[in-house]
C-alpha positions as CSV (number, residue, x, y, z in Angstrom):
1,X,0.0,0.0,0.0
2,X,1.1,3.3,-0.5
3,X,2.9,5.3,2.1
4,X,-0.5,6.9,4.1
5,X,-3.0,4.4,3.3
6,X,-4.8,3.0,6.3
7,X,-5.6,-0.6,6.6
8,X,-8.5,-2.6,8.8
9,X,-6.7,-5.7,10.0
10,X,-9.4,-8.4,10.8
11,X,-8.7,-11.0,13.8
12,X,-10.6,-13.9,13.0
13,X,-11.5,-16.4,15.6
14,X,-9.1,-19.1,13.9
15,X,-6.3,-16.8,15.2
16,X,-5.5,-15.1,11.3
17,X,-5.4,-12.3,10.3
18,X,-6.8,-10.6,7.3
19,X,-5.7,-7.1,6.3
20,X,-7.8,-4.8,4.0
21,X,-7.8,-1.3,2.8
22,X,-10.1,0.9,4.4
23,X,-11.5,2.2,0.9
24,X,-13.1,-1.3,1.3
25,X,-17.1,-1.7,2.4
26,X,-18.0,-4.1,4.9
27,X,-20.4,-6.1,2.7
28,X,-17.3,-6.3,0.5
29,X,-15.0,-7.6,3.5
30,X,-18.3,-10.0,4.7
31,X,-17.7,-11.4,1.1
32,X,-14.6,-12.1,1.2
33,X,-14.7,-13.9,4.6
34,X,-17.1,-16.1,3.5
């Protein structure tokens, strides 16, 4: 990511963790996690 861009990093309860950029929705992160 480019320098300044914030991420959301996701704990799941498996112990990951998924990292996303924040320009990304929720529904669009639900998606992807399921």
């Amino acid at each position: 990511m480019a320098k300044g861009d914030t991420e959301m990093k996701i704990t799941l309860k498996d112990g990951s963790v998924k990292e996303y950029a924040s320009a990304m929705s929720v529904l669009d992160i639900a998606k992807d996690l399921s």
